[in-house]
N, C-alpha and C positions, 0 to 999 in steps of 0.2 A: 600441920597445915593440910586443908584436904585438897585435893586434885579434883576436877572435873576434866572428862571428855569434850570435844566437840559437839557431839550431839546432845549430853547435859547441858555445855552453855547455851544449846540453840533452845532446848525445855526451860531455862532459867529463863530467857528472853520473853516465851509466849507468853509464862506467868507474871512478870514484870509488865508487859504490855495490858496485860489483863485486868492489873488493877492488883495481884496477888502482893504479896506482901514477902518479901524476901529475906533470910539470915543474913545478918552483915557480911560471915562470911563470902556467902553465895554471891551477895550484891558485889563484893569486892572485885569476886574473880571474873563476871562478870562483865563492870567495868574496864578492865584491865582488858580483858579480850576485845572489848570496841574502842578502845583508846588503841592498839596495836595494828588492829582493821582501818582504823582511820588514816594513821600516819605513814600505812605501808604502800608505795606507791605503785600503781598500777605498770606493768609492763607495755612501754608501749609499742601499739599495732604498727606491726610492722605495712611500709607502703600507704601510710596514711593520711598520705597526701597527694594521691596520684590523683586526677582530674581529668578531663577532657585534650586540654594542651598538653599534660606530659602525656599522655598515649603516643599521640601524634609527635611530641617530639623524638620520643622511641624509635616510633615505626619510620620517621622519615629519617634517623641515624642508622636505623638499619638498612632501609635500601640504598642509602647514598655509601656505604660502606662495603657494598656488593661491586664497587665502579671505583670507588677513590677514598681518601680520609676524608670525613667530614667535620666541617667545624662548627663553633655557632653563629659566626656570619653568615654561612651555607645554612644552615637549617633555619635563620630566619628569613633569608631570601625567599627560600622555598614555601614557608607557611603566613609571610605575608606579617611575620612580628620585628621586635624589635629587638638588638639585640641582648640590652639587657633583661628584658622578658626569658630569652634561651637561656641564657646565662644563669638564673634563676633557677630555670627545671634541669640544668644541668647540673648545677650543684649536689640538686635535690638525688639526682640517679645515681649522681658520686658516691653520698651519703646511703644509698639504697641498695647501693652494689651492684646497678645496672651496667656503669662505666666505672675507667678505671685511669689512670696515668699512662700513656704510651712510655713503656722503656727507653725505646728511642727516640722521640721525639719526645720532650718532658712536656712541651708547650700542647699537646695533643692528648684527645683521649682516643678511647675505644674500646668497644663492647666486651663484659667477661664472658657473655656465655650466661649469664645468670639469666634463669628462664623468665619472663615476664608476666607477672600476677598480681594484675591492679586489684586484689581483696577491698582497699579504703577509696576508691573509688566513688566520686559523690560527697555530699553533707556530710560529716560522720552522725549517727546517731545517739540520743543521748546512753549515760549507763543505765543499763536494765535495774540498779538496784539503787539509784539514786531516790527516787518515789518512797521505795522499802525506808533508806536511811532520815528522809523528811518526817516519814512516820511518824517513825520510832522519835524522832527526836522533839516532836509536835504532841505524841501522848507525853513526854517524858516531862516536858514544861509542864502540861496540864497536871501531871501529879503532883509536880513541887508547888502548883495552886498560883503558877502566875498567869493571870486572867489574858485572855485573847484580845491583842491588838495586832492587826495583821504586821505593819509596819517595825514591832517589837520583835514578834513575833518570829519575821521576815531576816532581822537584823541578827536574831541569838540563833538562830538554825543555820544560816548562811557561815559563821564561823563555823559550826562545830562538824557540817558537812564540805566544807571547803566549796557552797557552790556560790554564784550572786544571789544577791538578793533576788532580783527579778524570776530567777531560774525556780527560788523555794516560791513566790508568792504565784508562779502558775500554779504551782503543784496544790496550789489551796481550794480551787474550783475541785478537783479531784477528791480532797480529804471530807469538803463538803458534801457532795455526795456518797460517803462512806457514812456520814454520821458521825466523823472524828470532828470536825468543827463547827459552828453552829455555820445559820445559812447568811448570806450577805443579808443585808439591808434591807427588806422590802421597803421597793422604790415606790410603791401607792400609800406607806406608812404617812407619808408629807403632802399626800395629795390634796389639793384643794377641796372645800366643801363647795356645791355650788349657791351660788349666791341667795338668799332668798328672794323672793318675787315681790314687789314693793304693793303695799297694800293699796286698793283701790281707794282715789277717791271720791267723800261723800259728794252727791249733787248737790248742787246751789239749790237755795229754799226759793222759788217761784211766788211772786205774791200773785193772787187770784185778778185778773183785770175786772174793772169796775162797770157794770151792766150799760150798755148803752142803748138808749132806744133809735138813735139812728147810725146805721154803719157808715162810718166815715171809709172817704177814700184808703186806700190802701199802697204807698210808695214802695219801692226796693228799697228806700232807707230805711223804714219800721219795721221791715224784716228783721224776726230776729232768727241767728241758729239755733236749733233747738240742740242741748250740750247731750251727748252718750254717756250713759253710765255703763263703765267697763263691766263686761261680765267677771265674776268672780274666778279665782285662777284656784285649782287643784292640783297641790303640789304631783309629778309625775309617782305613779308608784311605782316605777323601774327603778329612778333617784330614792326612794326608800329604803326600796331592797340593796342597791350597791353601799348607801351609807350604812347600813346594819351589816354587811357583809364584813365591807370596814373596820366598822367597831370589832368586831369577830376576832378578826384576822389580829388586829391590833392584841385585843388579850391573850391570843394563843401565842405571840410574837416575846407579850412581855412573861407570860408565863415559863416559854421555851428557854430565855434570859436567867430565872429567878432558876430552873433548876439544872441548872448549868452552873449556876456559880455555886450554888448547894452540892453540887456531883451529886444528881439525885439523878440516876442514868433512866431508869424507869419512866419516870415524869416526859424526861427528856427526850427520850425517845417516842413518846405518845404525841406529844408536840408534833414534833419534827414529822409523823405520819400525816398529820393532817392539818400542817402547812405543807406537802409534797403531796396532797392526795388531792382531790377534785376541787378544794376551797380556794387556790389559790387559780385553778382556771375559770371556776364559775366567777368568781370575784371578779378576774380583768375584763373576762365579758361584761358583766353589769356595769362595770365602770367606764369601759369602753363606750359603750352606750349612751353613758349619761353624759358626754361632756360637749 
């Protein structure tokens, strides 16, 4: 059985991401090294739950412990909480090793000495290499050829990186712009056509009035209006250009689709330049325009 390195499995990965095509063996050992990475559970950051209130509840047990014991009645008094709120961040320093059990008094604590180093202080942020593991595990669908649906998609990544769903389907705006996944939906794909302009109509046929030799009165009832014939309409050629645009946009859309399920990366990538290249901004202006 062969042995790999670390830095072999990390060459085995690039070529596996790449499309390369691996020995079983290699694949095996491979596998086994992210299956171990997966399960092995992160150490965790110490103080990573310090916040705004335990500061405060620190520093105001430290100065009331310069004059007398302090307790969490006394330190909610002082910060204007409640007591089990204290009670709460007290726990928390128990567990942190800030405080400690008074000896003598069991019902009491007090400071060890432990120097104070709020490090997780704030939001924590997410892991730096959660993105990397979305990846990896977004190409690795697409090579066993199961076709992208975000929501499936969403659902088989979230096991195997142990994140929510929610957390993997941000990460897909990202892949999108990589070029790993195709682009959302263009939202002008559905867009309306505009109506066509309803054709003019013909004039009433006039019959010629019959010669008179003497001109009769003339009343405001005999008045007749004389009907307008609408001027002819020309369709705009802005609305031209946006629905040719359209149609454009649409066969590059469906083209982009057709070689993507073929893993034709070439195609695919010609696509995807120019839906992200000037077509897709000329287009909303035109479109913009016309409605």
């Amino acid at each position: 059985m062969m042995s790999f390195s670390e830095s072999d499995l990390n060459e085995l990965r690039k070529l596996r991401d790449n499309g390369e095509q691996l020995e079983p063996e290699e694949l095996r050992a491979l596998n086994r090294k992210e299956l171990f990475d997966r399960n092995r559970k992160p150490e965790p950051a110490p103080n990573a739950t310090i916040g705004v209130t335990y500061r405060k509840v620190y520093e105001t047990w430290l100065e009331q412990s310069k004059t007398g014991h302090p307790s969490e009645r006394s330190i909610a008094e002082a910060l204007g909480k409640s007591v089990s709120t204290i009670h709460h961040h007290v726990t928390n320093m128990v567990r942190d090793g800030y405080l400690a059990k008074d000896t003598i008094r069991e019902r009491e604590y007090v400071l060890t000495g432990k120097p104070f180093n709020p490090i997780g202080q704030g939001k924590a942020k997410q892991s730096p290499d959660t993105l990397a593991r979305i990846r990896e595990e977004t190409v690795r669908l697409q090579n066993e050829g199961v076709a992208f649906d975000p929501a499936e998609y969403a659902r088989i990544i979230s096991g195997r990186v142990g994140k929510s769903k929610k957390t993997v389907r941000n990460n897909f705006a990202t892949l999108r712009k990589e070029g790993i996944l195709p682009p959302a939906e263009n939202p002008f794909a559905r867009q309306r056509k505009p109506k066509p302009e309803p054709e003019p109509k013909p004039a009433a046929n006039k019959e010629e009035p019959m010669s008179q030799t003497t001109t009769p009165k003339i009343t405001p009832r005999d008045i007749t209006t004389t009907e307008v014939v609408p001027e002819k309409h020309y369709e705009n050629p802005r609305a031209i250009i946006a629905n040719a645009l359209v149609g454009i946009y649409d066969s590059i859309s469906a083209l982009q689709r057709a070689a993507y399920q073929a893993n034709d990366k070439v195609v695919y990538g010609f696509a995807t330049k120019l839906m992200n290249g000037e077509l897709m901004d000329i287009k909303a202006n035109y479109s913009k325009d016309t409605k």
